[in-house]
N, C-alpha and C positions, 0 to 999 in steps of 0.2 A: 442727605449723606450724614451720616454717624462721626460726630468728632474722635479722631485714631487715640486706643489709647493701648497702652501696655497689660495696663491688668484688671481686671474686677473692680469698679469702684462704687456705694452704696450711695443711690441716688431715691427721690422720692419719687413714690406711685402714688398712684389716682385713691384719693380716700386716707392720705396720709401713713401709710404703709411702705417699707420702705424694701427696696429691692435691689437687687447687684445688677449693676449696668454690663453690656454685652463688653465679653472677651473680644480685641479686634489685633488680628494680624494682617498684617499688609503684605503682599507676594510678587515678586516679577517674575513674567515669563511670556515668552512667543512676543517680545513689544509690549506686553499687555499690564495694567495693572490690579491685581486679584486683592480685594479683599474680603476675611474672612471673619466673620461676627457669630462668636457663640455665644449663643441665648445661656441663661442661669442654669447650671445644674452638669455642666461637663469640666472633669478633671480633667490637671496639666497632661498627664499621659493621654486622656483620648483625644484633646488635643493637639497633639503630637503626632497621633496614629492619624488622624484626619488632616494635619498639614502634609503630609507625604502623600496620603491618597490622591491629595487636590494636586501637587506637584506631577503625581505619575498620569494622573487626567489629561493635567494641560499638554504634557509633553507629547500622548497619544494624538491629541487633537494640534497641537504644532503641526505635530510628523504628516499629519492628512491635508491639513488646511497652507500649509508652508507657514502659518504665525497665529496667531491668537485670533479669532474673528473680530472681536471689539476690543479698544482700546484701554475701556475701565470695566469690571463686572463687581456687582458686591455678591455672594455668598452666602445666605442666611441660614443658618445652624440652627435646629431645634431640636431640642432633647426630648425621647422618646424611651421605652422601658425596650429592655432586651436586649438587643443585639442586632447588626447589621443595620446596612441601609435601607428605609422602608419607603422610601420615596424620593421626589423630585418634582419642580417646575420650574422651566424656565418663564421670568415676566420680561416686557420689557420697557414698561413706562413705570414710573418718571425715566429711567434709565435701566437700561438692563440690569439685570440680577436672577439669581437663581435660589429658589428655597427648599432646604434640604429636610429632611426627618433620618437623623442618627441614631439608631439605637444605644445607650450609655454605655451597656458592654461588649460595643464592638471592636471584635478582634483587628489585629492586621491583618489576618487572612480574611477574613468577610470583608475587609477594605478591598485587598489585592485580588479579590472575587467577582467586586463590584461594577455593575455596567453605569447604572443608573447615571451619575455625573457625567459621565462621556456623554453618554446619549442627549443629556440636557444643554451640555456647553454645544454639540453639532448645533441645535437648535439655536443657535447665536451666532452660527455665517450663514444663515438663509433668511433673505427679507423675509417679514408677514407675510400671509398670502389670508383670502380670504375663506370662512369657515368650510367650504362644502371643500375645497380644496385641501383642507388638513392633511391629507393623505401624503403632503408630497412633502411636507413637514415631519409627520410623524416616520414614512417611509424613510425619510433618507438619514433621524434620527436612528432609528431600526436598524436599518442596513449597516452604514458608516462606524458605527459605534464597537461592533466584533472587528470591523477590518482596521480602524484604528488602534487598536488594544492590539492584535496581532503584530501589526508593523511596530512597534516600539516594543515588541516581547515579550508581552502581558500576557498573552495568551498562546496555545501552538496551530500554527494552521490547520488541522485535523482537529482541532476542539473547535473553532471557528466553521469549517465545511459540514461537520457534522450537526453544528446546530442549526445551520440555514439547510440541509436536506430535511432537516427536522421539521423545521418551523416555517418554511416559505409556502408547503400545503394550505394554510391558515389563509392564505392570501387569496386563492384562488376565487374565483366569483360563481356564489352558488345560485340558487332559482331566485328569477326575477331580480337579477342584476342588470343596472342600467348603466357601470361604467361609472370609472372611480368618481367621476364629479358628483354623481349619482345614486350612491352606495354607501351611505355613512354609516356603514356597520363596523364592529371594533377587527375583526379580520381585515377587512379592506382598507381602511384606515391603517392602519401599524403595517400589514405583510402584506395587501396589495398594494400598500406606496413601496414596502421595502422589493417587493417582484419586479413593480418599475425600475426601480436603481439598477436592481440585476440584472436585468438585461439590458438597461442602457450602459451599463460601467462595459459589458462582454461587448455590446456591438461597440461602441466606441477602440474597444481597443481593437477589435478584430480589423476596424478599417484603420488604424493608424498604426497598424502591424504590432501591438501592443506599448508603442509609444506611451499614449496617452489614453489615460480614465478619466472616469465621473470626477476624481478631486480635482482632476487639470479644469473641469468646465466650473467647477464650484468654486473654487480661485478665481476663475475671469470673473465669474459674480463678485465677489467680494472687493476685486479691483476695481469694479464700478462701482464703490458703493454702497453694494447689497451687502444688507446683514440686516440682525432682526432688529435694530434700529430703526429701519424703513417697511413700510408696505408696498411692496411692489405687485401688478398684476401678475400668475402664475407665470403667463404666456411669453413675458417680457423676463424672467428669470431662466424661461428655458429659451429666449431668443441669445441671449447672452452667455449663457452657456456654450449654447453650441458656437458662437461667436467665437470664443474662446478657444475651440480645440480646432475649427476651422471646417464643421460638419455641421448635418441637420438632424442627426441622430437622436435629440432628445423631443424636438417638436415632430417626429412623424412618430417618435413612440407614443406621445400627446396624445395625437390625430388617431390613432388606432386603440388606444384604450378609454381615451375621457365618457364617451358616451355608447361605451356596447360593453363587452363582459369579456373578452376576446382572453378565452382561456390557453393557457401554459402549458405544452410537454415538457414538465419537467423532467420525465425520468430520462428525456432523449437529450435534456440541459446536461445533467449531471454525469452521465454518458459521456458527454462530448466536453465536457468540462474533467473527467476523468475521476469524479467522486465516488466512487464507491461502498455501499455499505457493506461491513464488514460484522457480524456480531455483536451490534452496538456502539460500534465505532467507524469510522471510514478509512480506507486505503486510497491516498490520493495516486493516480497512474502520470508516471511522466509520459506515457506512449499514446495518451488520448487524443484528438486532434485541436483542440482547442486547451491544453496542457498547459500551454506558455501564457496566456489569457489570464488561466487559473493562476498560477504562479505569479504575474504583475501585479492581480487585485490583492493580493495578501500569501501565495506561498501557496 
């Protein structure tokens, strides 16, 4: 851990060269405490524009997770030419943290654009899970990440539906798919874990009459415990989950996709979820039959 300091201070590098020590701001939010460490070469103003982004992050991911997944994150800042966000990882040894790549003249709007952060912090209320299983990491960053920015107002649900009608094809399992354990291609990885959430988030609420979703069983994880702090087996993340919302909903979706290829109608999802393409846009229908479903997950 980095000693907190207020401002740029010139300290010595390797070879007697001397160099401006990282900018650290310190943050609360969701319980949690954020701090933010920019590497050499970002103005007070981008500064600035990047302390609100991290603010608008957290808030999104409060609103999904009911608090902060972990109690301390550092935020590593590096300065990059250009504009916008160019990346993201979350680690989590010695202790969590996440490192970012800022472009120097990025706007607020390429801030207030930005996924990347969301999807990284989701990544810190899910234990480890082991590598063939990425999918259900990467997936549930993927998924989580528009319907959190939606619920806090970042985005409009129609910007949100229209890009998972867009994007959820990616997921689907093409020739000589043996099922996500089995599948470690960048489609199935990112949009067939993000296809798993979606239909577990629908059938979860469909059986608790849209009570409860995927965040309610991602919660009971976290109240046990889980987060990426720990490694947990998959199977014990999705026993707890469903624990959680008081179903089995997420281990028979498990059991039906880990080891076959068990493809998606999606156009008879989105049908029935009342998404409709429109011109490049979607019209979502209240008169669909799974409408109310739609409207819990994000509007």
């Amino acid at each position: 851990m980095l000693m907190r300091l207020g401002a740029a201070l010139a300290v010595p590098a390797v070879g007697g060269a001397v160099r401006a020590a990282p900018v650290i701001v310190e943050l609360q939010g969701g319980g949690a405490r954020l701090e933010l460490q920019f590497a050499e070469g970002f103005d007070a103003a981008l500064r600035q524009r990047a302390r609100v982004w991290v603010e608008r992050s957290v808030a999104a991911i409060v609103g999904y997770f009911g608090r902060f997944p972990v109690p301390d994150v550092e935020l590593l800042m590096q300065p990059v030419a250009g504009g916008g966000v160019r990346g993201g990882t979350a680690f989590s040894h010695p202790a969590p943290y996440v490192r970012l790549r800022l472009g120097v003249d990025t706007s607020s709007a390429q801030f207030d654009d930005d996924w990347v952060l969301v999807h990284e912090m989701v990544h810190l209320g899910v234990p480890r899970v082991p590598r063939r299983q990425s999918w259900l990491h990467e997936g549930l960053a993927t998924y989580v990440e528009g319907i959190a920015r939606t619920r806090a107002g970042q985005m409009s649900a129609a910007t949100l539906w229209h890009a998972m009608q867009r994007d959820m094809p990616q997921g689907q399992p093409q020739g000589g798919d043996e099922g996500l354990d089995h599948t470690p291609t960048w489609g199935r990885t990112y949009w067939g874990g993000a296809l798993f959430c979606l239909l577990a988030d629908v059938q979860i609420r469909r059986r608790s009459g849209a009570r409860l979703g995927l965040e309610h069983a991602l919660r009971g994880v976290l109240a046990a415990g889980g987060s990426y702090a720990v490694a947990w087996p998959l199977p014990r993340i999705l026993e707890v989950g469903d624990a959680a919302i008081g179903q089995t909903t997420l281990a028979e979706l498990y059991a039906l996709t880990k080891d076959c290829p068990a493809p998606i109608d999606l156009a008879a999802l989105w049908a029935d979820l009342g998404v409709v393409e429109r011109g490049g846009t979607v019209e979502l229908r209240g008169d669909a039959p799974l409408a109310a479903v739609r409207r819990a997950i994000a509007g």
